[in-house]
C-alpha positions in Angstrom: -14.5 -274.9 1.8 -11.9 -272.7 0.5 -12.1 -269.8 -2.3 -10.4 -270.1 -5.5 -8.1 -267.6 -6.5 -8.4 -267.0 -10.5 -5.9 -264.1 -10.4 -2.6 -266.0 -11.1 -4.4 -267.8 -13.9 -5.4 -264.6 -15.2 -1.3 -263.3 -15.4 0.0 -267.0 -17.0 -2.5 -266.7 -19.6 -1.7 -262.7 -20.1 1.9 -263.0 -19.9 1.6 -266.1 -22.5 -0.6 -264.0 -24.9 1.9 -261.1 -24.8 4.8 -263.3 -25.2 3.2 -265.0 -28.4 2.4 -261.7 -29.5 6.0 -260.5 -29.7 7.1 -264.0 -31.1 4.5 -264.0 -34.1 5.5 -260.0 -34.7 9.4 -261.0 -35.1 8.3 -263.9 -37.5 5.8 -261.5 -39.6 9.0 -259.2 -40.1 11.5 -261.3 -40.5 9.0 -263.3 -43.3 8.4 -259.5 -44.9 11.0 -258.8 -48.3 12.5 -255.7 -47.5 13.5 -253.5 -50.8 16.4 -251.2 -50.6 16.0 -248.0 -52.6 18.9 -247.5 -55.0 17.9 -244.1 -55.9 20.7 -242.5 -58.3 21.8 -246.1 -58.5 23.6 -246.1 -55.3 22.2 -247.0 -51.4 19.9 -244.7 -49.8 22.8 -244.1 -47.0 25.3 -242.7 -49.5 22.7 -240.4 -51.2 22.0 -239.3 -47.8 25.8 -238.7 -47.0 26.3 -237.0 -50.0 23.4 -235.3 -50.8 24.4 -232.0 -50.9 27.4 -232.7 -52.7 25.3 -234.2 -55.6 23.2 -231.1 -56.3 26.4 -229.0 -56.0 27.9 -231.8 -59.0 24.7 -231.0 -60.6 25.0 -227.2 -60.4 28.8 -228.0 -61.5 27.4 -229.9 -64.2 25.4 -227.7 -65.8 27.5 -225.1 -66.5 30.0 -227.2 -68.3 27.2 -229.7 -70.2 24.0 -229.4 -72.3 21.8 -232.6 -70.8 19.2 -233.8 -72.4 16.5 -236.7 -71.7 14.0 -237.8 -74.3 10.8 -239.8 -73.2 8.9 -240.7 -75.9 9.6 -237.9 -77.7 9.4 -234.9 -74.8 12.7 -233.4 -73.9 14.4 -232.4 -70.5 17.6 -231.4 -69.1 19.4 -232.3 -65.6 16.5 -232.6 -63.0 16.1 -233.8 -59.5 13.6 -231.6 -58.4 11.1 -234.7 -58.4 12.8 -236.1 -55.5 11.4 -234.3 -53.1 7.4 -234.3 -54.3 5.1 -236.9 -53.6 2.7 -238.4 -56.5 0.0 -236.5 -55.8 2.2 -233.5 -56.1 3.1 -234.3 -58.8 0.1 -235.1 -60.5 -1.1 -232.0 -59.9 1.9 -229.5 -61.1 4.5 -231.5 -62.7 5.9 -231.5 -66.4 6.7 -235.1 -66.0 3.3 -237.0 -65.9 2.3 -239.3 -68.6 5.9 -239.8 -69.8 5.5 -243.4 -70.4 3.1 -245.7 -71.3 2.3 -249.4 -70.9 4.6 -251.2 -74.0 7.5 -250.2 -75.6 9.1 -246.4 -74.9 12.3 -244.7 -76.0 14.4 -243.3 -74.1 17.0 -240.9 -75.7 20.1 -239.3 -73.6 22.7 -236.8 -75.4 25.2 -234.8 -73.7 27.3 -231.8 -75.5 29.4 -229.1 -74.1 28.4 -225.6 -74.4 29.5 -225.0 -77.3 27.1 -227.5 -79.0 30.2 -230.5 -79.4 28.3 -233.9 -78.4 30.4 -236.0 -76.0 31.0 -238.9 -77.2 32.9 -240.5 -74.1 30.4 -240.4 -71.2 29.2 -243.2 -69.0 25.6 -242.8 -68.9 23.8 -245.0 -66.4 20.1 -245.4 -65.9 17.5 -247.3 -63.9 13.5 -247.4 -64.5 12.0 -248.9 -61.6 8.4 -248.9 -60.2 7.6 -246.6 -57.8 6.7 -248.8 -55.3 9.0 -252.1 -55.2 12.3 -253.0 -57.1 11.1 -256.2 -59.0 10.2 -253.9 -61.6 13.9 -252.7 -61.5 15.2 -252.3 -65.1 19.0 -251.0 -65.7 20.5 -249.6 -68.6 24.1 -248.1 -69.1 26.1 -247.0 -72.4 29.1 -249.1 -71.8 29.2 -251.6 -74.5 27.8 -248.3 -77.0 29.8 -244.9 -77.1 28.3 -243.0 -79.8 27.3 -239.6 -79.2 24.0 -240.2 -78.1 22.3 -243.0 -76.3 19.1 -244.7 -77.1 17.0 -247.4 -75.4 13.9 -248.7 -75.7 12.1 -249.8 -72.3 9.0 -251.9 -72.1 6.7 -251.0 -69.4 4.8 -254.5 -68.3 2.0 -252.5 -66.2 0.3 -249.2 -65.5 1.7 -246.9 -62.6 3.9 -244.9 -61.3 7.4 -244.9 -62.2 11.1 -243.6 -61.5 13.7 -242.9 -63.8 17.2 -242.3 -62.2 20.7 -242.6 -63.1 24.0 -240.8 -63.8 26.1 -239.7 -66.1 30.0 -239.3 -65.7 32.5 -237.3 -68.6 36.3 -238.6 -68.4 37.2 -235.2 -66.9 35.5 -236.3 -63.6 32.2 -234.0 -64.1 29.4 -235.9 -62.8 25.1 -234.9 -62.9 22.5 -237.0 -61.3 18.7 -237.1 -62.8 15.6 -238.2 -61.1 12.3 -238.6 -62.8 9.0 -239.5 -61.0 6.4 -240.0 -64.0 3.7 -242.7 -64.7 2.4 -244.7 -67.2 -0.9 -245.0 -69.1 
């Protein structure tokens, strides 16, 4: 009577397990929505090509321009400096927690040069987006409205942290980025 050998069973029934391993991980990503990050309202590869060159627009920007952002009633000028903290940082030490709140918000954007003229003829681009996904996403822009300030109201659907980021763009070609990590009650 002769010994069976179990050992090639052994490898068919590994080598099948590994292969419908790697065939259910392909379907798992492929089934998985992937959300692209349109941070400053463009792809994450051109803020990343041009990074550098936006915080120098920004510097740029700021000596030409007065900015100012109203949320809810609490004022702030040209601002990326959230970009680079995480919530928890930011819960801890920033001015820009508790901005928003779960309902309706107003969101206030006027632009002047420095000596106190408002500019009326800026393109003025926002997006308020949860943190988290872009289903959220909400877009605003100035485009049918050139008065000298603009004004929206947002609604807020849930609790959470939020982004605010956009642009704004004066005919002379000036151009200053914002980015505003805050949450809502």
């Amino acid at each position: 009577m002769k010994k069976r050998n179990y050992w090639p069973i052994f490898f068919i029934g590994l080598f099948s397990y590994t292969l419908g391993m790697i065939v259910w991980t392909i379907m798992s990503a492929v089934k998985t929505p992937v959300h692209e990050d349109k941070t400053f309202l463009e792809k994450y590869q051109q803020v990343d090509d041009n990074f550098n060159k936006m915080l120098t627009s920004n510097d740029n920007f700021k000596k030409k321009y007065n900015f100012s952002i109203s949320i809810n009633g609490k004022a702030f000028d040209l601002t990326t400096e959230d970009i680079f903290y995480s919530q928890r940082v930011l819960e801890k030490r920033s001015l820009h927690k508790d901005l928003l709140k779960k309902g309706e918000n107003k969101i206030i954007i006027t632009l002047e040069d420095k000596q106190k003229n408002r500019i009326k003829d800026a393109t003025i681009a926002f997006r308020v987006t949860k943190a988290t996904n872009n289903k959220s996403d909400m877009d605003f822009s100035n485009s049918e409205n050139q008065s000298d300030s603009f004004s929206s109201l947002v609604n807020i659907p849930i609790q959470g942290n939020w982004n605010i980021t956009g642009t704004v763009e004066t005919k002379d070609g000036n151009k200053g980025y914002f980015y505003i990590k805050t949450n809502a009650l």
